[in-house]
Biopython code that builds the backbone (N, CA, C, O; Angstrom):
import numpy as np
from Bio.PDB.StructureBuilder import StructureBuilder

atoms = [
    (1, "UNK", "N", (204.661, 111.994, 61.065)),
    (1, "UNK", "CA", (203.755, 112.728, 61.904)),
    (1, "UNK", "C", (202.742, 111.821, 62.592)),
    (1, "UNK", "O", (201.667, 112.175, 63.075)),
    (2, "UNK", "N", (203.222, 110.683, 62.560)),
    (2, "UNK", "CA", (202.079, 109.370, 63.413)),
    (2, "UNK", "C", (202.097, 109.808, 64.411)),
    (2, "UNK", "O", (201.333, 109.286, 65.223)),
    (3, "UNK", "N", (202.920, 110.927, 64.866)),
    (3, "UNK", "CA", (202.793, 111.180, 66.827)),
    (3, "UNK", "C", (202.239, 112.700, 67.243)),
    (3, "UNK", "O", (202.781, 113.554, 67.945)),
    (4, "UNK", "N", (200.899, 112.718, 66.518)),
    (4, "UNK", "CA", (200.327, 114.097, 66.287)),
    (4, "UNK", "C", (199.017, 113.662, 66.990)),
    (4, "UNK", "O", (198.403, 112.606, 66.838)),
    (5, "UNK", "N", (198.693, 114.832, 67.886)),
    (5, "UNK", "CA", (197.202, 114.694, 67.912)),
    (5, "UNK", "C", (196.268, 115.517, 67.256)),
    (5, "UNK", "O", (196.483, 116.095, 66.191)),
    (6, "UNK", "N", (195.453, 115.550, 67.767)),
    (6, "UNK", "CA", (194.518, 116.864, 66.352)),
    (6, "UNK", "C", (194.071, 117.734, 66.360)),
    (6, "UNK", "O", (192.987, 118.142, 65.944)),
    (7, "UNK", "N", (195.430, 118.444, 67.193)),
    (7, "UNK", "CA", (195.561, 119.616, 67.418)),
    (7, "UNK", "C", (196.845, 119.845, 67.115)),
    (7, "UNK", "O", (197.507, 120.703, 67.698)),
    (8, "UNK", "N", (197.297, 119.109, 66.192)),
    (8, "UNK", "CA", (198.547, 119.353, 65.755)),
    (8, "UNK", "C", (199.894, 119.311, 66.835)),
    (8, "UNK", "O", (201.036, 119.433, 66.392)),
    (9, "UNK", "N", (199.714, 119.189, 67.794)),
    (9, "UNK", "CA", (200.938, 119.351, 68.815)),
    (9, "UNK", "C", (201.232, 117.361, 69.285)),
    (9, "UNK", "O", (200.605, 116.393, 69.717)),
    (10, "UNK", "N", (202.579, 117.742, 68.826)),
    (10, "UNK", "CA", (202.765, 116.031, 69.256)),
    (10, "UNK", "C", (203.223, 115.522, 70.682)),
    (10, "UNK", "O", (203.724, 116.339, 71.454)),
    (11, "UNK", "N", (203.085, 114.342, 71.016)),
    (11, "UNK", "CA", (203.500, 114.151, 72.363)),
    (11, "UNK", "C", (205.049, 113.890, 72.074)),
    (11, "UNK", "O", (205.733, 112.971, 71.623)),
    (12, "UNK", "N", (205.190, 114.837, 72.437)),
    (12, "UNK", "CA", (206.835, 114.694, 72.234)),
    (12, "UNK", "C", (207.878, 114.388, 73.734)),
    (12, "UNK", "O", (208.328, 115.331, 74.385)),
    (13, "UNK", "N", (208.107, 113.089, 74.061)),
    (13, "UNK", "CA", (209.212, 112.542, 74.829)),
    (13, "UNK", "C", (210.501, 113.516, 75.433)),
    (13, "UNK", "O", (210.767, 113.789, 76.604)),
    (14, "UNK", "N", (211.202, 113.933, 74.147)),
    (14, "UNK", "CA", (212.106, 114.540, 74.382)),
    (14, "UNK", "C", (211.710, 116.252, 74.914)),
    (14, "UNK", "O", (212.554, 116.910, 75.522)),
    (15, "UNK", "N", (210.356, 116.803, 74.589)),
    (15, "UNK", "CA", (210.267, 117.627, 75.707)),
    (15, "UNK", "C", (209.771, 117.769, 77.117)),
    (15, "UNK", "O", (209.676, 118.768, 77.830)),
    (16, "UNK", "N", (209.490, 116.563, 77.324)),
    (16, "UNK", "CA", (209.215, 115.921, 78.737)),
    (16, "UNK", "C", (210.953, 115.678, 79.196)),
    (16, "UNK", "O", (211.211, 116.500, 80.075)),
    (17, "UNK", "N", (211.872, 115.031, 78.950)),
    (17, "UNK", "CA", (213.231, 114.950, 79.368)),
    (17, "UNK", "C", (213.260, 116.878, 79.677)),
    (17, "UNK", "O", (212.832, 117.279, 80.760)),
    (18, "UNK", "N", (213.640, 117.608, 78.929)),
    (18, "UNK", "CA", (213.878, 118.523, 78.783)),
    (18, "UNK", "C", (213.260, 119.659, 80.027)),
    (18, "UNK", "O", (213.813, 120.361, 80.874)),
    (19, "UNK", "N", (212.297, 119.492, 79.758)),
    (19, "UNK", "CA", (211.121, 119.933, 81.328)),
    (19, "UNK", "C", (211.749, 119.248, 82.413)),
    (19, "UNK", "O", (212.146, 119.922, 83.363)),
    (20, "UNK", "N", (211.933, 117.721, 82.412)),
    (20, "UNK", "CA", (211.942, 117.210, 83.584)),
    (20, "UNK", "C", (213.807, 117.934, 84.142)),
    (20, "UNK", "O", (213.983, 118.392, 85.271)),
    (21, "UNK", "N", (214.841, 117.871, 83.168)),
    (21, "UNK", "CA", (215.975, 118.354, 83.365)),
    (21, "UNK", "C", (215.936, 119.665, 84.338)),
    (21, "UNK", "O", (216.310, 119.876, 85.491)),
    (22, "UNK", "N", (215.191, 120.581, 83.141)),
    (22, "UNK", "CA", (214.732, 121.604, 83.867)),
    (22, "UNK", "C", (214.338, 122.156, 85.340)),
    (22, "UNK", "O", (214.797, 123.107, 85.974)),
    (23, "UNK", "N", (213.438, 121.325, 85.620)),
    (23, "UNK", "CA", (213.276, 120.935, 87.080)),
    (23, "UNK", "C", (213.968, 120.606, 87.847)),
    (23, "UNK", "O", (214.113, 121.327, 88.834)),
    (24, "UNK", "N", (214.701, 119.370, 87.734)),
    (24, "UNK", "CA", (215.909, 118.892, 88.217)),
    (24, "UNK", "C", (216.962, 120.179, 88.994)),
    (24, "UNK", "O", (217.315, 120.428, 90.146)),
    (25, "UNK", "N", (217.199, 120.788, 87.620)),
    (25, "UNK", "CA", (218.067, 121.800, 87.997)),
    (25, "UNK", "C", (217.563, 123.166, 88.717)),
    (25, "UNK", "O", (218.255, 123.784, 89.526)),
    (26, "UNK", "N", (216.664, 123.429, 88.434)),
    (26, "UNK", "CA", (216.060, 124.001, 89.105)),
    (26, "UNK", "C", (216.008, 123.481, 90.864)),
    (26, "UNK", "O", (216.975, 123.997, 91.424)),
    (27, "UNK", "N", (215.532, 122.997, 91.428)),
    (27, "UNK", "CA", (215.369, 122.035, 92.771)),
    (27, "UNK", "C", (216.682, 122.119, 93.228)),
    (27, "UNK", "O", (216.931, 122.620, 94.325)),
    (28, "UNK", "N", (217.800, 121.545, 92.275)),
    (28, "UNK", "CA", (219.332, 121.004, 92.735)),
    (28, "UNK", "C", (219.742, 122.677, 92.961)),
    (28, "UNK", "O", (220.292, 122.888, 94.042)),
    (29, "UNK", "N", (219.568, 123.733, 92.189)),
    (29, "UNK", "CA", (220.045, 124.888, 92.783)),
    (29, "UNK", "C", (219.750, 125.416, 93.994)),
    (29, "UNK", "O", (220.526, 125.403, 94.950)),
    (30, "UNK", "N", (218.969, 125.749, 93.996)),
    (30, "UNK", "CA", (217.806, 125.822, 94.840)),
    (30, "UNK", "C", (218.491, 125.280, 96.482)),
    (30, "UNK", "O", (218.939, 125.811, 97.498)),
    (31, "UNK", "N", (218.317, 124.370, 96.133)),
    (31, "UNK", "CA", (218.867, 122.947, 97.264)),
    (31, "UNK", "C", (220.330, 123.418, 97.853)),
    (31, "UNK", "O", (220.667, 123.239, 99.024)),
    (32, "UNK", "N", (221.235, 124.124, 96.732)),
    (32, "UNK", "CA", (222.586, 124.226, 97.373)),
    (32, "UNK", "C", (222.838, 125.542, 97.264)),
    (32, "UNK", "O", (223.983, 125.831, 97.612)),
    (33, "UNK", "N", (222.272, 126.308, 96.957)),
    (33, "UNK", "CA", (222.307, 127.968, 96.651)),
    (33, "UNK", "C", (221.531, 128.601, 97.474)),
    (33, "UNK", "O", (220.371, 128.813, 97.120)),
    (34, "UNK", "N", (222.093, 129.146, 99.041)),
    (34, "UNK", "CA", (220.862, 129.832, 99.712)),
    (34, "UNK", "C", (219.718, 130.745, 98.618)),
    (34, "UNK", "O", (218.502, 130.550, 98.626)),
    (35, "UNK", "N", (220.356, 131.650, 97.806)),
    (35, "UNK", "CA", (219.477, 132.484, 96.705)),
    (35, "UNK", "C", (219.979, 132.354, 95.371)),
    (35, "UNK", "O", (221.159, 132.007, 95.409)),
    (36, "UNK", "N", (219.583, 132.484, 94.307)),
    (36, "UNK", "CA", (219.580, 132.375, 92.858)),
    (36, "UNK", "C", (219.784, 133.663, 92.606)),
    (36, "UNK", "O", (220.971, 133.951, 92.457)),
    (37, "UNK", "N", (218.990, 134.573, 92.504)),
    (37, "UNK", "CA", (218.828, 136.081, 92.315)),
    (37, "UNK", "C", (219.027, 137.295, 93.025)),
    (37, "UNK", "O", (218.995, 138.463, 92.636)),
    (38, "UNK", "N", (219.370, 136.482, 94.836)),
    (38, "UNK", "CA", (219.529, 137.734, 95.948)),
    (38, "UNK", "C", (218.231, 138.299, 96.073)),
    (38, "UNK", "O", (217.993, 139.416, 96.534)),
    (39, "UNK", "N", (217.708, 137.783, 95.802)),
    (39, "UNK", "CA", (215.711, 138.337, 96.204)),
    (39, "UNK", "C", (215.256, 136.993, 96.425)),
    (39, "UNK", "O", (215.130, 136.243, 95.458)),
    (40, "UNK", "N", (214.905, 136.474, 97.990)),
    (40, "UNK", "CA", (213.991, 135.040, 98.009)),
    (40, "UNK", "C", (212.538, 135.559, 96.993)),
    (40, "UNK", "O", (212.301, 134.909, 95.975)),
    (41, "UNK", "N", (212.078, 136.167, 97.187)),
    (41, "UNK", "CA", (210.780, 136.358, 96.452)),
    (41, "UNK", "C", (210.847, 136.495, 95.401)),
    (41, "UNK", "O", (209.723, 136.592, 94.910)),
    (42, "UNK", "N", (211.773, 136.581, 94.566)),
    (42, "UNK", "CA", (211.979, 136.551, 93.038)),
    (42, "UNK", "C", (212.377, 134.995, 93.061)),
    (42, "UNK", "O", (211.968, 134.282, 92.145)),
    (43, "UNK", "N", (213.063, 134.522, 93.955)),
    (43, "UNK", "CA", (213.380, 133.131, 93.929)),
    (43, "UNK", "C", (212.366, 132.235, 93.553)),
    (43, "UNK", "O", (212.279, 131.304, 92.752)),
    (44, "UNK", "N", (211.357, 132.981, 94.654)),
    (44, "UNK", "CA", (209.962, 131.763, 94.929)),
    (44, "UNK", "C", (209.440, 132.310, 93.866)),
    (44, "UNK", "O", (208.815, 131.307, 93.523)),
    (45, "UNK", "N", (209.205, 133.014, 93.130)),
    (45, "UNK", "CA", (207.877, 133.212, 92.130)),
    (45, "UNK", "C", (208.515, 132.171, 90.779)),
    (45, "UNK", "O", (207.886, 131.218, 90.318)),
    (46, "UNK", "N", (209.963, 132.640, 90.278)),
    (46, "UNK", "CA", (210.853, 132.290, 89.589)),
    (46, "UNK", "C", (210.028, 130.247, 89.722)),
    (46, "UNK", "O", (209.536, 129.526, 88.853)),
    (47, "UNK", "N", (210.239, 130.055, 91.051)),
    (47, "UNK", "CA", (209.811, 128.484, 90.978)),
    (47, "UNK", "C", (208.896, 127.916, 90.676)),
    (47, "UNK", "O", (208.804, 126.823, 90.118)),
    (48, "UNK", "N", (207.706, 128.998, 91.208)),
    (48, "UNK", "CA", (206.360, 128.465, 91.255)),
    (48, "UNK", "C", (205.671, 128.778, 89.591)),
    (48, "UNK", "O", (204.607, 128.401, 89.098)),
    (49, "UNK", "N", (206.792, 129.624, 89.022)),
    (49, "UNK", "CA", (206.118, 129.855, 87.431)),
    (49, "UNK", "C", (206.787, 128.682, 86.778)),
    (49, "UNK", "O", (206.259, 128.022, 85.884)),
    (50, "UNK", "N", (208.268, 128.409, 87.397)),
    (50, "UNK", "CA", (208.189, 126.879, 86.400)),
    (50, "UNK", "C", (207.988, 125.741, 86.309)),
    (50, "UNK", "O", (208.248, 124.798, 85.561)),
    (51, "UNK", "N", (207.087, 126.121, 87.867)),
    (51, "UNK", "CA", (206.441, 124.543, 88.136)),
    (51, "UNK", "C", (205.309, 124.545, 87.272)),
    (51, "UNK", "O", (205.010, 123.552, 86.610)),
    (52, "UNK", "N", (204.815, 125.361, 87.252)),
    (52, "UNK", "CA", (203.663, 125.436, 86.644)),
    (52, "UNK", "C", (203.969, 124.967, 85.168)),
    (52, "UNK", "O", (203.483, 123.937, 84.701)),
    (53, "UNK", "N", (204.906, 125.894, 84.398)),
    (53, "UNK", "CA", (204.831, 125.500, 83.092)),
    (53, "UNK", "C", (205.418, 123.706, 83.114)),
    (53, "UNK", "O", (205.208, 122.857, 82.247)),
    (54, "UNK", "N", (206.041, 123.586, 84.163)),
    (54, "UNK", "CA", (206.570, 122.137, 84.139)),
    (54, "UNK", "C", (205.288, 120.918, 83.909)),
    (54, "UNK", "O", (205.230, 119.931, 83.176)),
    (55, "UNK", "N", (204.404, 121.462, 84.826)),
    (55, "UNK", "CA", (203.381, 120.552, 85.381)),
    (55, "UNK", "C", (202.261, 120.827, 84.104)),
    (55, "UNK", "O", (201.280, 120.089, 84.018)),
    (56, "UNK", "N", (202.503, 122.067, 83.007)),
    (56, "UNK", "CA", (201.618, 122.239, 82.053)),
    (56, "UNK", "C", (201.125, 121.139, 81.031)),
    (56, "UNK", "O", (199.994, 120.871, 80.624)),
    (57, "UNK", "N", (202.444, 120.558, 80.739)),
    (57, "UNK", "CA", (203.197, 119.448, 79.535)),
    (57, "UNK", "C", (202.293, 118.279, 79.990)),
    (57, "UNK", "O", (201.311, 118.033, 79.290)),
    (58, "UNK", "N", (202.485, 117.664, 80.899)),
    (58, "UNK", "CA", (202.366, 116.011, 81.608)),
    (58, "UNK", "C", (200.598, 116.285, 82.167)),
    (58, "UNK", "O", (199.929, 115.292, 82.450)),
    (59, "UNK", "N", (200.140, 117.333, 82.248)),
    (59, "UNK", "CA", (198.505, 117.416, 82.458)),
    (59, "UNK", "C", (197.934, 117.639, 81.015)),
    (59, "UNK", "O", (196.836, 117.112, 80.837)),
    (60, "UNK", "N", (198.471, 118.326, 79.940)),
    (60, "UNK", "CA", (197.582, 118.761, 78.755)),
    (60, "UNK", "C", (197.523, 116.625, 78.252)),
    (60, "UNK", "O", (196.550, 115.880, 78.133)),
    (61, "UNK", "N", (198.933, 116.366, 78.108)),
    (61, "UNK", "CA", (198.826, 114.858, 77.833)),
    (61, "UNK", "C", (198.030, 113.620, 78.310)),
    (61, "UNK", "O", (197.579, 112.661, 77.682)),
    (62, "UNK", "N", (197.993, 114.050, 80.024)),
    (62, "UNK", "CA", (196.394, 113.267, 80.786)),
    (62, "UNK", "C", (195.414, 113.582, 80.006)),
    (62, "UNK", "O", (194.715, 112.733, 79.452)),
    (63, "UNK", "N", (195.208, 115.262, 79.837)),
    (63, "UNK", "CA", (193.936, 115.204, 79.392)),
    (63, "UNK", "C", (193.349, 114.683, 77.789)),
    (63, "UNK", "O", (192.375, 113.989, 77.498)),
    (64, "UNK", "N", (194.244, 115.250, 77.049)),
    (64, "UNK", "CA", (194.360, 114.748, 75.484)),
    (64, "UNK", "C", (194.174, 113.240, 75.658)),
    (64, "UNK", "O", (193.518, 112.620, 74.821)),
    (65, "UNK", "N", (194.613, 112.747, 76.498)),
    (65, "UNK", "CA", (194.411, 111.148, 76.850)),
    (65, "UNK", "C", (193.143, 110.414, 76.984)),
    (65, "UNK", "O", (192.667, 109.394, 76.484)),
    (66, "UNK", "N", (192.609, 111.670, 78.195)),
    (66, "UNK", "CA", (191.361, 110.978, 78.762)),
    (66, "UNK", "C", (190.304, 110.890, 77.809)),
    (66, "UNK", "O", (189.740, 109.818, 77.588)),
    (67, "UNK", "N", (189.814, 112.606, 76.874)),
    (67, "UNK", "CA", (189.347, 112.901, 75.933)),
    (67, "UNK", "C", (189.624, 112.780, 74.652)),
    (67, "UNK", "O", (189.069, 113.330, 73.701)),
    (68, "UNK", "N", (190.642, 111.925, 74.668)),
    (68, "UNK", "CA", (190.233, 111.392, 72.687)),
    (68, "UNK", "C", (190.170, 109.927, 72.860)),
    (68, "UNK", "O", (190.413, 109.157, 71.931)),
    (69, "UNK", "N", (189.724, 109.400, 74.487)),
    (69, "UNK", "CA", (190.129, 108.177, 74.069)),
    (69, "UNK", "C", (190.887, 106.966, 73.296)),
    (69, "UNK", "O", (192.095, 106.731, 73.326)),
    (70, "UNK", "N", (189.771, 106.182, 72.524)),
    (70, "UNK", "CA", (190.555, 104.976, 72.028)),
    (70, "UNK", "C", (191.312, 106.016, 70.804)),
    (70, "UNK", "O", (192.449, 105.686, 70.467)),
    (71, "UNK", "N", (190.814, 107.015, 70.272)),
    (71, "UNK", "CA", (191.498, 107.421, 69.194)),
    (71, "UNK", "C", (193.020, 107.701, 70.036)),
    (71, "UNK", "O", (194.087, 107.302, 69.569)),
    (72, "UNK", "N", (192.956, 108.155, 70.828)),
    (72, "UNK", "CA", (194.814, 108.548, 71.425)),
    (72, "UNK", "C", (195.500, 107.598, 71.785)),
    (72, "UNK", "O", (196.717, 107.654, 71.961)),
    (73, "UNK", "N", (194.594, 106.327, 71.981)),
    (73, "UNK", "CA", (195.595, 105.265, 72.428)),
    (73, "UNK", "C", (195.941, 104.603, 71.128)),
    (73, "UNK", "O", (196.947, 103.945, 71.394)),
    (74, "UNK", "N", (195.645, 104.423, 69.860)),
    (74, "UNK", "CA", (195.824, 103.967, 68.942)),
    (74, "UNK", "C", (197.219, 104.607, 68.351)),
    (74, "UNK", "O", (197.737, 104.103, 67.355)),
    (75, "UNK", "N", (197.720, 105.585, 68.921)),
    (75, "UNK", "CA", (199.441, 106.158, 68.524)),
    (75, "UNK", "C", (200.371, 104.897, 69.368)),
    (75, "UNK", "O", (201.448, 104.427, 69.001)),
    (76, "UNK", "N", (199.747, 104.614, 70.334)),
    (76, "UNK", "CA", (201.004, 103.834, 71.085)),
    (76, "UNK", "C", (200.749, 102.284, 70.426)),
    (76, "UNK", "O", (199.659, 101.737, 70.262)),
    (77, "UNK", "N", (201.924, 101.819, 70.144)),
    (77, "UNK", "CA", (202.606, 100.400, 69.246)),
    (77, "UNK", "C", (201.666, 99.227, 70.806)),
    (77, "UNK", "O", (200.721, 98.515, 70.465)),
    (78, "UNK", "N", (201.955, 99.233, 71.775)),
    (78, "UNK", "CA", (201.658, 98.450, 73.073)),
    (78, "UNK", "C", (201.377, 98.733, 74.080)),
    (78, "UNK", "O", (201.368, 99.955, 74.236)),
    (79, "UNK", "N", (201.107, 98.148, 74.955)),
    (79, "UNK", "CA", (200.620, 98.407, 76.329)),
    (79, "UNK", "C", (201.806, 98.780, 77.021)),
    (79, "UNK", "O", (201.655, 99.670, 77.858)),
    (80, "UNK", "N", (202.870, 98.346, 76.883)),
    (80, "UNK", "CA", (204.228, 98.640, 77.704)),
    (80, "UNK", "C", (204.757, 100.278, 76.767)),
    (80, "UNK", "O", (205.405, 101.098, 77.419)),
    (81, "UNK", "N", (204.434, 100.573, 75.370)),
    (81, "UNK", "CA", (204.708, 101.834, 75.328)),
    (81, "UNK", "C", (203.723, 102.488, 76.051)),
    (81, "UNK", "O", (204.199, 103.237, 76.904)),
    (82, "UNK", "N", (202.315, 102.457, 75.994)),
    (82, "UNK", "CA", (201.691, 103.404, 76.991)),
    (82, "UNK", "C", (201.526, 103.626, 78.264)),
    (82, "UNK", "O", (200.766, 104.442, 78.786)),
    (83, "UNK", "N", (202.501, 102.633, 78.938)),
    (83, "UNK", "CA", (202.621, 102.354, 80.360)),
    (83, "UNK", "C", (203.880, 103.463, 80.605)),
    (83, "UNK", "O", (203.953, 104.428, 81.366)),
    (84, "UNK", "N", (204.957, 102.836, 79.505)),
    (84, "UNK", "CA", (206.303, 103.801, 79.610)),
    (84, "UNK", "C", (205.794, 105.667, 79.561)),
    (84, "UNK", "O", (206.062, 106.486, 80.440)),
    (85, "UNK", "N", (205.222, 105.867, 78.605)),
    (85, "UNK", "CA", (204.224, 106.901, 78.486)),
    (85, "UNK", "C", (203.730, 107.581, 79.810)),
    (85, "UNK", "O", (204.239, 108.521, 80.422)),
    (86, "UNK", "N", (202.921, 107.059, 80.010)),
    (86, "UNK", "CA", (202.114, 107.631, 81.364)),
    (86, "UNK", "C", (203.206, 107.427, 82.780)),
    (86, "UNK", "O", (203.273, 108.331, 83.613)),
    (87, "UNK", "N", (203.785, 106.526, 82.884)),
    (87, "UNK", "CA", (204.970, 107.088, 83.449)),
    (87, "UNK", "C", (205.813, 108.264, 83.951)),
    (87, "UNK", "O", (206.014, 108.799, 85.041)),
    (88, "UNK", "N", (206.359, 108.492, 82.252)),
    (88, "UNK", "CA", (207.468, 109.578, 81.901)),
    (88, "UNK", "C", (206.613, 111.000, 82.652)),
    (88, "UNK", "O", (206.790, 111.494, 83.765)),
    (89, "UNK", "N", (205.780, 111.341, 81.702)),
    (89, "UNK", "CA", (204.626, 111.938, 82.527)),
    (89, "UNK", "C", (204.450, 112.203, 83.935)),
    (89, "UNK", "O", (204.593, 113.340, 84.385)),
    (90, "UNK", "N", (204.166, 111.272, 84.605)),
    (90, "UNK", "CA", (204.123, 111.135, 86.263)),
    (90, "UNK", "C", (205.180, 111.804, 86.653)),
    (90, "UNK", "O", (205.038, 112.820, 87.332)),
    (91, "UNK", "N", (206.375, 111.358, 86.298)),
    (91, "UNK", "CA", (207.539, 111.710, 86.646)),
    (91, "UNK", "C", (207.842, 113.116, 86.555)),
    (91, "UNK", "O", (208.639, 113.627, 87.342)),
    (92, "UNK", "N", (207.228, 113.823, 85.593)),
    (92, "UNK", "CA", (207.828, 115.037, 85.168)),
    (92, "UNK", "C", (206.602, 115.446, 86.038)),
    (92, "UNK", "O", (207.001, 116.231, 86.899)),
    (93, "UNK", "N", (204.992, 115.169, 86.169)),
    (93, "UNK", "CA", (204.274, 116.218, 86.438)),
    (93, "UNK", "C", (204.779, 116.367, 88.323)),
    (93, "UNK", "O", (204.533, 117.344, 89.032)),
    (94, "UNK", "N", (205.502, 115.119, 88.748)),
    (94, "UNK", "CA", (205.761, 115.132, 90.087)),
    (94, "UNK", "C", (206.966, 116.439, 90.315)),
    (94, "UNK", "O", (206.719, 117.310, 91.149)),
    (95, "UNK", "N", (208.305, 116.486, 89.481)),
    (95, "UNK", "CA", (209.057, 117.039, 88.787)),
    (95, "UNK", "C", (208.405, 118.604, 89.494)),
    (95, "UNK", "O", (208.493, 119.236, 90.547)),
    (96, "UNK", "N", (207.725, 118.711, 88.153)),
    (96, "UNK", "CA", (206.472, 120.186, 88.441)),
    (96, "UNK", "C", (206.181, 120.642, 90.076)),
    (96, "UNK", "O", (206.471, 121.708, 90.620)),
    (97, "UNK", "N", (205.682, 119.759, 90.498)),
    (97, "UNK", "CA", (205.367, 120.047, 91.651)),
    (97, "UNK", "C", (205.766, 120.050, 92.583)),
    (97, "UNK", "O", (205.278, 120.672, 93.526)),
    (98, "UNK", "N", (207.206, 119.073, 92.655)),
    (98, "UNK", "CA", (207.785, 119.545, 93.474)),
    (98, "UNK", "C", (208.520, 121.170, 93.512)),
    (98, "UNK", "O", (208.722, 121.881, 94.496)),
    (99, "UNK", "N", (208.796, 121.414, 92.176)),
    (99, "UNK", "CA", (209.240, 123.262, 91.705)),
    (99, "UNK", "C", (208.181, 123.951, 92.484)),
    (99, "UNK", "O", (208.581, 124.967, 93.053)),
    (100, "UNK", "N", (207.305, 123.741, 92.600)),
    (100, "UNK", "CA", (206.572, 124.558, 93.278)),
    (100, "UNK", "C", (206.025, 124.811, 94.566)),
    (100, "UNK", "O", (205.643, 125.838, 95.127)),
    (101, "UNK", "N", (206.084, 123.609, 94.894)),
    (101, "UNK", "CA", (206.395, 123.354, 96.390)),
    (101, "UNK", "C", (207.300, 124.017, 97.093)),
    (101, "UNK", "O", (207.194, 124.631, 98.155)),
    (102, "UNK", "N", (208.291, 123.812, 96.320)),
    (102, "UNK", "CA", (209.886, 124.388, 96.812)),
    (102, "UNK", "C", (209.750, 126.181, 96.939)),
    (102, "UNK", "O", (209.817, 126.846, 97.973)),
    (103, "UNK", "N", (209.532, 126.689, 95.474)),
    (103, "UNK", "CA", (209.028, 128.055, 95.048)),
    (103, "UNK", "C", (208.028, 128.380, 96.002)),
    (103, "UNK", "O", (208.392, 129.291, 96.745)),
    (104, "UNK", "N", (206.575, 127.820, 96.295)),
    (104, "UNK", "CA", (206.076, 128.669, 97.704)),
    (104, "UNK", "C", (206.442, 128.345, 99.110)),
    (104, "UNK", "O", (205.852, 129.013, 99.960)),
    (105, "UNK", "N", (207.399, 127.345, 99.581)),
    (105, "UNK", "CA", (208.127, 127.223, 100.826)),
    (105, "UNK", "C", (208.692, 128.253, 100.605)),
    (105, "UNK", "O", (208.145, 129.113, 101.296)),
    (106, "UNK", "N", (209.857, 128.870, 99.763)),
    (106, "UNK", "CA", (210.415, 129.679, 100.024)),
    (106, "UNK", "C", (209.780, 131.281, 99.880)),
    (106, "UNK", "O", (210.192, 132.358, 100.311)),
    (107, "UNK", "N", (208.838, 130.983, 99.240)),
    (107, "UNK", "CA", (207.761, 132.704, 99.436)),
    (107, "UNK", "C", (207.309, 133.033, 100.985)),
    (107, "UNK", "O", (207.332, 134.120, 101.562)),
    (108, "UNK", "N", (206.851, 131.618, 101.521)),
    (108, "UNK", "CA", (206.245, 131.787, 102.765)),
    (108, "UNK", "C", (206.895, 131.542, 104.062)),
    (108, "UNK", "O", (206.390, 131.885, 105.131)),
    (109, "UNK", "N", (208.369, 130.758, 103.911)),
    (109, "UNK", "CA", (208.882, 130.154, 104.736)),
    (109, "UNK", "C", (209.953, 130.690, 105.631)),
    (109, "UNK", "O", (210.461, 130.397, 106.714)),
    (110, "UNK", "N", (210.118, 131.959, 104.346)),
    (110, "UNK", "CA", (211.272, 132.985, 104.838)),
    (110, "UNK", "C", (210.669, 134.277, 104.898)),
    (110, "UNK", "O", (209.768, 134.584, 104.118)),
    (111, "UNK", "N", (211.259, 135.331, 106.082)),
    (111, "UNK", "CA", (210.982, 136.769, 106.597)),
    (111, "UNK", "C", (212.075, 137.116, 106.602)),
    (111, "UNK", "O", (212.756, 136.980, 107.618)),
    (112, "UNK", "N", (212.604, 137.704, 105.398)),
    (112, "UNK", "CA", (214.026, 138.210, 105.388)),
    (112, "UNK", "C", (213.964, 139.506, 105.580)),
    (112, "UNK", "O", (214.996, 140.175, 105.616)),
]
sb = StructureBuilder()
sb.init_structure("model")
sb.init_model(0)
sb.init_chain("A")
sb.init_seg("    ")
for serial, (resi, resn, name, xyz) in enumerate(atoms, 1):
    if name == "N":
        sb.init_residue(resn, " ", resi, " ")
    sb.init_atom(name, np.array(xyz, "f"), 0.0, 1.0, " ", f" {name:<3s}", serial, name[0])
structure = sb.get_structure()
């Protein structure tokens, strides 16, 4: 449990992959599927709620970051794990936002 903060919830890697997948697939449908559901507006909300939860993960971890300070950096072994770290992060919170981007283009972009 060395990868706990103290709030009990760990930074867990593999649900950042998992989110970021998520997204992925999300976007890639999206991308080649005029509609998902046959309702654009169920489409777009559908996106913009999982951008959000996407973008939830990779901001609670900034912040747990910023505010426990040196105590939160003392989980990571090196500077290149907390680089890899804040990274993975980036990646997924970009991930996020692009879902949502996508999700209100298509709320606002279409008059069907």
């Amino acid at each position: 449990m060395a990868n706990m903060d103290r709030y009990g919830r760990g930074w867990n890697t593999k649900t950042l992959w998992v989110l970021a997948l998520l997204g992925i697939a999300y976007n890639s449908l999206v991308y080649y599927r005029p509609t998902l559901t046959g309702e654009n507006n169920v489409d777009a909300i559908i996106g913009v709620i999982l951008g959000l939860y996407i973008c939830s993960h990779p901001a609670a971890n900034f912040v747990d970051l910023l505010f426990l300070g040196r105590g939160g950096r003392r989980q990571f072994s090196s500077k290149r794990s907390i680089i890899l770290w804040l990274m993975l992060n980036t990646i997924v919170l970009l991930i996020g936002w692009l879902a949502i981007f996508v999700g209100t283009t298509r709320l606002i972009g279409r008059a069907d």
